[in-house]
C-alpha positions in Angstrom: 14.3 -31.9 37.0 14.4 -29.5 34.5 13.7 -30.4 30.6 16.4 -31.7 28.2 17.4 -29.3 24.9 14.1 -31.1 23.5 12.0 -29.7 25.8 11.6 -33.6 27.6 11.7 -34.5 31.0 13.1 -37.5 32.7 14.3 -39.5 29.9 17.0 -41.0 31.9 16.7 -43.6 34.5 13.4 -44.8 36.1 13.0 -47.8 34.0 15.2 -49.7 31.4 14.0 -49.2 28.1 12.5 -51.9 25.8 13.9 -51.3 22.1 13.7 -53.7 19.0 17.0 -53.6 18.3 18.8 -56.6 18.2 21.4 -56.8 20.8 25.3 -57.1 19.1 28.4 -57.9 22.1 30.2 -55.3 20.0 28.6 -52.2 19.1 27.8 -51.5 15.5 25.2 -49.7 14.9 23.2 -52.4 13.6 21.0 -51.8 16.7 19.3 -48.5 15.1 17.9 -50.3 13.4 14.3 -52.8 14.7 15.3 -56.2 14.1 12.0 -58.6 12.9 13.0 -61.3 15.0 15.7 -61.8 17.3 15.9 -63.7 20.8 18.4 -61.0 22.4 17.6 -57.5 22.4 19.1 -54.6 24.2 17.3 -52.7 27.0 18.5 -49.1 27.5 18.7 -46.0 29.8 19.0 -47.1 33.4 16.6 -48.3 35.7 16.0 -46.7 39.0 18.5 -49.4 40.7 21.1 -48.5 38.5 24.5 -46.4 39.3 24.7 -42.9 38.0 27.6 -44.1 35.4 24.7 -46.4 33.9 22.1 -43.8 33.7 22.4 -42.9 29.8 21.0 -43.5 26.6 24.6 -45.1 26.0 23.8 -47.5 28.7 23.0 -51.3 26.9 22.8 -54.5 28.2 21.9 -57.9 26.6 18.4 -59.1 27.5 16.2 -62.8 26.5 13.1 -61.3 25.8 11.6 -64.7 24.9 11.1 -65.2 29.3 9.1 -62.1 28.7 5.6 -63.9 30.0 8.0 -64.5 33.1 9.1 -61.5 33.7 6.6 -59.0 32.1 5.9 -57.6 35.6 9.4 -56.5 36.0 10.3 -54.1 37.9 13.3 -52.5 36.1 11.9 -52.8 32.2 9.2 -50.2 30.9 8.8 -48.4 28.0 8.1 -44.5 27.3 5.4 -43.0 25.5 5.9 -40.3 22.9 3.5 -38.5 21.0 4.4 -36.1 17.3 2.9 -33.4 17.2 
């Protein structure tokens, strides 16, 4: 594909991604921010699996991180590396 209006490619989908933020059931805002503790957080973006509607940045679910030594080969989460230059 071709690169985004940032000049990335293939931001979307692949992988859901891990974030720090909190998860809330109702959206606001507080998850841009990295919570220092929490037990829910909220994986974004889409994994590979996913339908096209849940391909986004938008895209959140809620997700117990603490069965993380369980599940840390998973499939569906990841992470992306970025670099600033």
């Amino acid at each position: 594909f071709s690169p985004n209006s940032l000049g990335l490619y293939d931001m979307s989908g692949n992988v859901y991604e891990w974030t720090c933020s909190e998860y809330q059931n109702r959206y606001d805002s507080s998850e841009k921010r990295c919570a220092d503790q929490a037990v829910r957080y909220s994986p974004r973006g889409g994994s590979w699996s996913s339908r096209p509607r849940w391909v986004r940045a938008a895209d959140r679910f809620s997700y117990d991180f603490s069965c993380l030594p369980v599940h840390r080969g998973s499939y569906l989460l990841g992470f992306r590396l970025a670099r600033d230059n």
